[in-house]
C-alpha positions as CSV (number, residue, x, y, z in Angstrom):
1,X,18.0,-4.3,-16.1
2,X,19.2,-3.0,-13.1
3,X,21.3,0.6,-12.0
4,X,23.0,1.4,-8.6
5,X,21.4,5.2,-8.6
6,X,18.8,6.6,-10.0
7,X,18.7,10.8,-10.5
8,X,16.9,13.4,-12.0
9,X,17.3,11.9,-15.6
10,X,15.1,9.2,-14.7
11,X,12.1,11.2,-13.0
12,X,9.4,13.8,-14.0
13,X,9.1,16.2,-11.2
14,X,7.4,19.3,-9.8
15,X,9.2,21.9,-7.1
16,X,7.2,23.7,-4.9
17,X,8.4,25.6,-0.9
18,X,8.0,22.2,0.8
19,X,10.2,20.2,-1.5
20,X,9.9,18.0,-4.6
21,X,6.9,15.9,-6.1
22,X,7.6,12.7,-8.4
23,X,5.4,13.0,-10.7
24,X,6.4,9.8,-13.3
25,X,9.2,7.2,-13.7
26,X,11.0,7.4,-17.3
27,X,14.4,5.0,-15.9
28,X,15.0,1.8,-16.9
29,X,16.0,0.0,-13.8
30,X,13.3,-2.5,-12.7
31,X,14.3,-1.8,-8.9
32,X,13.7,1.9,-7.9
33,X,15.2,3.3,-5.3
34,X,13.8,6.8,-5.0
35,X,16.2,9.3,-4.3
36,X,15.8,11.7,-1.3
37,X,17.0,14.9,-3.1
38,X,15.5,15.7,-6.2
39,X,16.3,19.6,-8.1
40,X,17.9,20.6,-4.7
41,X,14.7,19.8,-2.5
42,X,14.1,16.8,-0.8
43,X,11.2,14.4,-2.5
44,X,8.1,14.6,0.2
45,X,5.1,13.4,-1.9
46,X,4.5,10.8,-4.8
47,X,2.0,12.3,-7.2
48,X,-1.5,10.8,-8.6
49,X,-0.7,8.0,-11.3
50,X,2.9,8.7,-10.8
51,X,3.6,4.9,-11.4
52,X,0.4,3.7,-12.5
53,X,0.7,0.9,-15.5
54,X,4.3,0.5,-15.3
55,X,5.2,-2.9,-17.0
56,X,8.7,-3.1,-15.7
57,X,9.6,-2.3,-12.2
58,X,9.6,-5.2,-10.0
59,X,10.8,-3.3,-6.6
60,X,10.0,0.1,-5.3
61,X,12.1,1.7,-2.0
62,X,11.1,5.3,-1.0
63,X,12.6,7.1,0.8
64,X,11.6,8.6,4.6
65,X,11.6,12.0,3.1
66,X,8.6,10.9,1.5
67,X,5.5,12.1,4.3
68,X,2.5,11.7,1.0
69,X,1.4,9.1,-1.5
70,X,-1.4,10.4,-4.1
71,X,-4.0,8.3,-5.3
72,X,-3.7,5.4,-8.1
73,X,0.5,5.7,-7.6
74,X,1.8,2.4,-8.2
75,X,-1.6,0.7,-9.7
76,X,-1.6,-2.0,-12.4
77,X,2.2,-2.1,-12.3
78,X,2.3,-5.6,-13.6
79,X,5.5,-7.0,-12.5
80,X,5.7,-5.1,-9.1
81,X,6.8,-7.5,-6.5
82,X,8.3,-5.7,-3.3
83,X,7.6,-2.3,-1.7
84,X,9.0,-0.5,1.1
85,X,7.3,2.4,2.2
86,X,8.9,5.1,4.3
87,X,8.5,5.3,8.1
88,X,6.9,8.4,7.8
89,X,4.1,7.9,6.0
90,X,1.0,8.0,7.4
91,X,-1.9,7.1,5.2
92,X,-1.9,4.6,1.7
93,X,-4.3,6.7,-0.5
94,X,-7.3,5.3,-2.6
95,X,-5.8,2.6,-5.3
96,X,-2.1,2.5,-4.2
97,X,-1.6,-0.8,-5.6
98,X,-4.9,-1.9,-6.9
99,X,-4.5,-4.5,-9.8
100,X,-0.2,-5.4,-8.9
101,X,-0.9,-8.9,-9.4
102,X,2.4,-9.7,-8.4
103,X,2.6,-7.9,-5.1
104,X,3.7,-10.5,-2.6
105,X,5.9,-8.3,0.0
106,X,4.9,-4.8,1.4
107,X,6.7,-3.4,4.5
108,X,4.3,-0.9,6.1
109,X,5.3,1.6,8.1
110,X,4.8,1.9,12.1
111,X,3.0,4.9,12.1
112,X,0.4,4.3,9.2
113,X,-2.4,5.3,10.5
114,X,-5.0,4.5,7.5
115,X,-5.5,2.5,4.8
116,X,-7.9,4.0,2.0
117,X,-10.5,2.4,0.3
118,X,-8.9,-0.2,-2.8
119,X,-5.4,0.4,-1.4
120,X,-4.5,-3.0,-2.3
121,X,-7.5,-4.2,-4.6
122,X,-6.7,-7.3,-6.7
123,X,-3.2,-7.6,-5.5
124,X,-3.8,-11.0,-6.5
125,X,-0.4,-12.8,-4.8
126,X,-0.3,-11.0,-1.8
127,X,-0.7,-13.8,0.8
128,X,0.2,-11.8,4.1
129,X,0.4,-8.3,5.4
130,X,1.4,-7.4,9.0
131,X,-0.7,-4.1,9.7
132,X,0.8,-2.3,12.2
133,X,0.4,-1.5,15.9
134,X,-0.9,2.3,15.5
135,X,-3.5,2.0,12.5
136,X,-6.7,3.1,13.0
137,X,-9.0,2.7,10.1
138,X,-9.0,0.5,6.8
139,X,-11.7,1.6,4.6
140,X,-14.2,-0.2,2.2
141,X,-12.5,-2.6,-0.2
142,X,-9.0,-2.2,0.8
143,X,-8.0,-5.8,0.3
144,X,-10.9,-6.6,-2.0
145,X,-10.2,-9.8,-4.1
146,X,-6.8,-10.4,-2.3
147,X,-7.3,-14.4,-3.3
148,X,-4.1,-15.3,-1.6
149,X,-4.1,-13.5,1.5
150,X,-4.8,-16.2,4.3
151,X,-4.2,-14.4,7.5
152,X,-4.4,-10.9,9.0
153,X,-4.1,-9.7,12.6
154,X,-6.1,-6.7,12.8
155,X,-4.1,-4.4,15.7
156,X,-5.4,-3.1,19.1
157,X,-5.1,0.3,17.5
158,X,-8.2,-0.3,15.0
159,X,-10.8,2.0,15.2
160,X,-13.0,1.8,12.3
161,X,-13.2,-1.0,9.9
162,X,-15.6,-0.5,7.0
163,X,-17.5,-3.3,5.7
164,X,-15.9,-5.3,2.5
165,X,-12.3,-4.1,4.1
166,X,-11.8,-7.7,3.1
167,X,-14.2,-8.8,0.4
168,X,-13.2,-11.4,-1.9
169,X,-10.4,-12.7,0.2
170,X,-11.4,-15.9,-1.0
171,X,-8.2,-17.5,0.5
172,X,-8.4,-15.7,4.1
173,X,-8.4,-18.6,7.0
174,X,-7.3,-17.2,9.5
175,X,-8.3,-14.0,11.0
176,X,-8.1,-12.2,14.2
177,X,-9.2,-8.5,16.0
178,X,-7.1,-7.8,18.8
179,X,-9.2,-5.1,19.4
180,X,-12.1,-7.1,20.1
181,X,-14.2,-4.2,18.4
182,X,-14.7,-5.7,15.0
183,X,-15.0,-9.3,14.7
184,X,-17.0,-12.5,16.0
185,X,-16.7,-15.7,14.8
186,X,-20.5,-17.7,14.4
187,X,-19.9,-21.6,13.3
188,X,-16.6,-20.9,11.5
189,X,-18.2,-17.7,9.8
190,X,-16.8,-14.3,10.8
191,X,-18.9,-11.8,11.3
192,X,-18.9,-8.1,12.0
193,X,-19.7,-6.9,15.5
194,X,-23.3,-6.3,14.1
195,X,-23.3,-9.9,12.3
196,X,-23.0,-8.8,9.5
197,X,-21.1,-11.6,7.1
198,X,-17.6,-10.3,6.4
């Protein structure tokens, strides 16, 4: 079930000085595109759970007036398939997308700058990800159990890269630090700088 625009009707919000926070879905379209303007302010931030266990959206398009994501926003939404993120975010919280199985295309944004721990946890189709020029960290467990995901290109950017970024990526062949901070590869076994078994 699809609709060409979405408004207030289909949104919970809050209203504060700096704009408008989403703070649940109650449309029916299975592809959201968020609208810039919600109650006369434009939307800046998606709130905690604000998505979380949806059963029936299978796309998600924010838009740029968008600058936060809360924790847990779009988790366990079981038939969520594409996202696009707006180019002004700068940081996917705690749990984004933890346990959408289905998540096989994410368009990060240029300037992201981190990626918090369990951002995309059990995201169980996701088989790539290009992580942009510009990030700096990606904390513990942000890909854990991404059994699909078979190559990643950590940028030049990366400054901190917390141990189990990557745990469980059962399916990851093929990856590669730009940087040369972070990685080493001992007999087809990639290690941490410290050799520590990633």
């Amino acid at each position: 079930y699809n609709t060409a625009a979405l408004g207030e009707k289909d949104f919970t919000f809050t209203t504060d000085d700096t704009g408008a926070t989403i703070t649940g879905y109650t449309g029916e379209s299975t592809e959201v595109k968020i609208p810039s303007v919600l109650g006369g302010k434009p939307v800046v931030a998606i709130g905690d759970n604000a998505f979380n266990g949806n059963e029936t959206i299978t796309s998600v398009t924010l838009p740029d007036s968008v600058t936060q994501l809360e924790g847990f926003t779009f988790s366990d939404c079981s038939d969520l398939q594409s996202v696009i993120l707006p180019k002004t975010l700068e940081s996917l919280p705690r749990s984004t997308f933890s346990g959408c199985q289905k998540l096989t295309d994410v368009t990060l944004p240029a300037g992201l700058k981190t990626i918090e721990s369990y951002a995309f946890k059990d995201c169980g189709s996701l088989r790539e990800i290009t992580l942009p020029e510009g990030l700096q960290s990606i904390e513990m467990g942000a890909f854990w159990d991404c059994r699909s995901l078979n190559s990643v290109t950590l940028p030049a950017s990366l400054e901190w890269l917390q141990t189990g970024a990557f745990g469980g990526c059962t399916g990851l062949t093929d990856l590669q630090d730009l940087s040369g901070k972070f990685l080493k590869t001992i007999d087809g076994i990639v290690y941490s700088a410290d050799q520590t078994q990633i």
